[in-house]
Every structure is written in C-alpha cells, then in structure tokens.
Rosetta silent file (secondary structure, phi, psi, omega in degrees, C-alpha in Angstrom):
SEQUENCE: XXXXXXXXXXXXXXXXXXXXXXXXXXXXXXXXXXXXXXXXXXXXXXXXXXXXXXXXXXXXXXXXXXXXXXXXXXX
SCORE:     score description
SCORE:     0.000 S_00000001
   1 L     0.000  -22.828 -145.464   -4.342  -11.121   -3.876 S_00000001
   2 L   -84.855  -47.379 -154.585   -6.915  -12.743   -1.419 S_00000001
   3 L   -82.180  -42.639 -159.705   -3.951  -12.416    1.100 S_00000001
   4 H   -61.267  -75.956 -152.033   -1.843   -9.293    0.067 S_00000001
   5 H   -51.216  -47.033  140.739   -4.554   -6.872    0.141 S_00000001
   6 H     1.366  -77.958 -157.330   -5.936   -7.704    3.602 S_00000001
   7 H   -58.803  -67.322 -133.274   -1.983   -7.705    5.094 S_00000001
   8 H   -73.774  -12.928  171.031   -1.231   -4.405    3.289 S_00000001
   9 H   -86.873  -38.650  170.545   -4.575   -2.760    4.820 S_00000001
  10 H   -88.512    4.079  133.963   -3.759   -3.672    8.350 S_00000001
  11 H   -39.926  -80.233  168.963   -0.169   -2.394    7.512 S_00000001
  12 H   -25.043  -72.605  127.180   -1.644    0.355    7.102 S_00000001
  13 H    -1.803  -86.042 -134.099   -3.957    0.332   10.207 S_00000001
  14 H   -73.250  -45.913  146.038   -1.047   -0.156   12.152 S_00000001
  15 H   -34.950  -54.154 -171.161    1.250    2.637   10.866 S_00000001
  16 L   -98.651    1.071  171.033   -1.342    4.976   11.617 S_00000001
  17 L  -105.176  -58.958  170.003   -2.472    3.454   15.114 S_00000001
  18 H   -53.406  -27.219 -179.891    1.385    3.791   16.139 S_00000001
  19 H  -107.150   12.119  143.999    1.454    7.329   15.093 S_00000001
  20 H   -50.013  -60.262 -157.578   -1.801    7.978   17.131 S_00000001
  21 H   -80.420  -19.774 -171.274   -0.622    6.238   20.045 S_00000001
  22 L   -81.385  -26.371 -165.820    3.183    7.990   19.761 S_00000001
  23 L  -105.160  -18.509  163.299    1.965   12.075   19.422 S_00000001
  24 L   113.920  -34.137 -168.087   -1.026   11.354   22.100 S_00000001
  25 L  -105.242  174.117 -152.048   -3.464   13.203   19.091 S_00000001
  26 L  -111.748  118.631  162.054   -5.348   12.248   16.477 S_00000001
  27 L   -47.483  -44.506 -164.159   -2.965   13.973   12.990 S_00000001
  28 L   -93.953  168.469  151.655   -6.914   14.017   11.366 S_00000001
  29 L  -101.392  158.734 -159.450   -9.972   15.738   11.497 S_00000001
  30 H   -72.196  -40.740 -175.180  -12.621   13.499   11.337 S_00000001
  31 H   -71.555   16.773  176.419  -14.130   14.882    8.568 S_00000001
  32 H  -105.765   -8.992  167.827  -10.466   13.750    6.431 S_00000001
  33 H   -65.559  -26.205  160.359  -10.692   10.114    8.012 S_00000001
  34 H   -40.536  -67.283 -162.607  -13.140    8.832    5.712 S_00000001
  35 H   -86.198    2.831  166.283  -10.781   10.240    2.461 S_00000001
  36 H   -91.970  -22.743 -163.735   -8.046    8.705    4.088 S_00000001
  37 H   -77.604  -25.981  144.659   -9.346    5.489    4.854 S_00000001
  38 H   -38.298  -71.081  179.861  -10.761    5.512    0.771 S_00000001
  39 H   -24.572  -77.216 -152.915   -7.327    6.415   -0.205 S_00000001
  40 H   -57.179  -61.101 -170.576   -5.700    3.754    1.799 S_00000001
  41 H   -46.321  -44.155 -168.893   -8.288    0.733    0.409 S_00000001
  42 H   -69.682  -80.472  168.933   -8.251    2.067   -3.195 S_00000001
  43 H    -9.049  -94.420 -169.386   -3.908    2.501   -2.957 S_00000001
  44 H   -57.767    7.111  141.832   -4.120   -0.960   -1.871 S_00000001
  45 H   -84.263  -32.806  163.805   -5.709   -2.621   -4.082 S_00000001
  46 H   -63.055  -29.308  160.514   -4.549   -0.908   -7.126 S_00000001
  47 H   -82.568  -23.987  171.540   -0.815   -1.671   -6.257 S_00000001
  48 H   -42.357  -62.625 -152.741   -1.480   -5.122   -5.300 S_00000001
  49 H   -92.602  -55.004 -168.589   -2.889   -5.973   -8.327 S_00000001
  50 H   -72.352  -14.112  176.875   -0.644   -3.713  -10.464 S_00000001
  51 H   -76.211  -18.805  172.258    2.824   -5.716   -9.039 S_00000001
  52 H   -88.303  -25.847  126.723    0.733   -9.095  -10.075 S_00000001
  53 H   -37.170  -44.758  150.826    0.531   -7.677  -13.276 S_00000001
  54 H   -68.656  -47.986  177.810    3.719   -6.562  -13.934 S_00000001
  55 H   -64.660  -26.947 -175.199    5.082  -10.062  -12.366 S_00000001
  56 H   -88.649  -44.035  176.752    2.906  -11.927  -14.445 S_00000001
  57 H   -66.411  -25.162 -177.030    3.782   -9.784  -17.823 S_00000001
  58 L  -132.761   58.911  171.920    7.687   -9.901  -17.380 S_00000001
  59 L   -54.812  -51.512 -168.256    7.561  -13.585  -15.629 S_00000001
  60 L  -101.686  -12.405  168.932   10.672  -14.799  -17.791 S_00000001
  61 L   -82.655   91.222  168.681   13.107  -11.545  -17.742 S_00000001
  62 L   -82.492   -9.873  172.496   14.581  -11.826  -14.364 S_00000001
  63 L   -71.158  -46.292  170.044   17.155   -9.496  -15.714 S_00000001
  64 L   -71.953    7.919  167.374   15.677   -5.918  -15.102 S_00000001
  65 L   -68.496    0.155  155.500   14.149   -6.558  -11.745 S_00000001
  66 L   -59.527  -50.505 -157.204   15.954   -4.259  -10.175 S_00000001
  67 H   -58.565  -46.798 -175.594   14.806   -1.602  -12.416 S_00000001
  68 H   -69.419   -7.078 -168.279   10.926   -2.765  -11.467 S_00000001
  69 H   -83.602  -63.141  171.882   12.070   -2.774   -7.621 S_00000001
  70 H   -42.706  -32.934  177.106   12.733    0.609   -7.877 S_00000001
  71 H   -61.394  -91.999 -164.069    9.845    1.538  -10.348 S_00000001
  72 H   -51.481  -18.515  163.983    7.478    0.413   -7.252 S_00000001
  73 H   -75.541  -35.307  156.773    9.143    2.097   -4.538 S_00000001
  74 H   -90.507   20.356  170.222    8.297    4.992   -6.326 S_00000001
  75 L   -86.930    0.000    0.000    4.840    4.233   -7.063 S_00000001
C-alpha cells in the first residue's frame, strides 16, 4: 500500500496535468480544486486498500476473479 497509493495519486496528477496542458485552460475553478484534490486522495486510498482486502479475503478462490475484475472497474 506504501507503493500503490503514491503511484495511483500521481496517476492521477498526470491525467489531469495532460488535460490542462491539451485544452490550454484550467476545466476548474479554483475554488473546486481543493474538493477535487480531497476526492482524488480519499478515492485513492479507499480503493487501494479495499482491492487488498478483497485479495486478501478470497486469496484461495482464483475461480471468480473475473467477476471481482469487473466488480472494481465499476467501483
């Protein structure tokens, strides 16, 4: 978790520095950068944590992982 959340916040970052640098403008108003950049930290940590949770409760049933791949793309 040490690692994920870190990478998945400068995902994040980066996504959103590319669609700065592609439309020329800033998408926000300043005062909504703040609740995004809460959003984005809180999101990431709470999925981080909840896929190491799920992987650790259904560790030996390798059969349904499809089913959970899909569960988290729509989380």
């Amino acid at each position: 978790a040490l690692v994920d959340i870190p990478f998945f916040w400068s995902l994040m970052c980066l996504m959103f520095g590319i669609l700065v640098l592609l439309t020329r403008i800033c998408p926000l108003e300043a005062s909504d950068a703040l609740t995004l950049i809460i959003c984005i930290f809180g999101y990431g940590i709470s999925l981080v944590l909840f896929v190491y949770l799920m992987a650790f409760k259904f560790r030996t049933g390798r059969s349904n992982r499809y089913v959970w791949s899909f569960t988290f793309i729509l989380v």
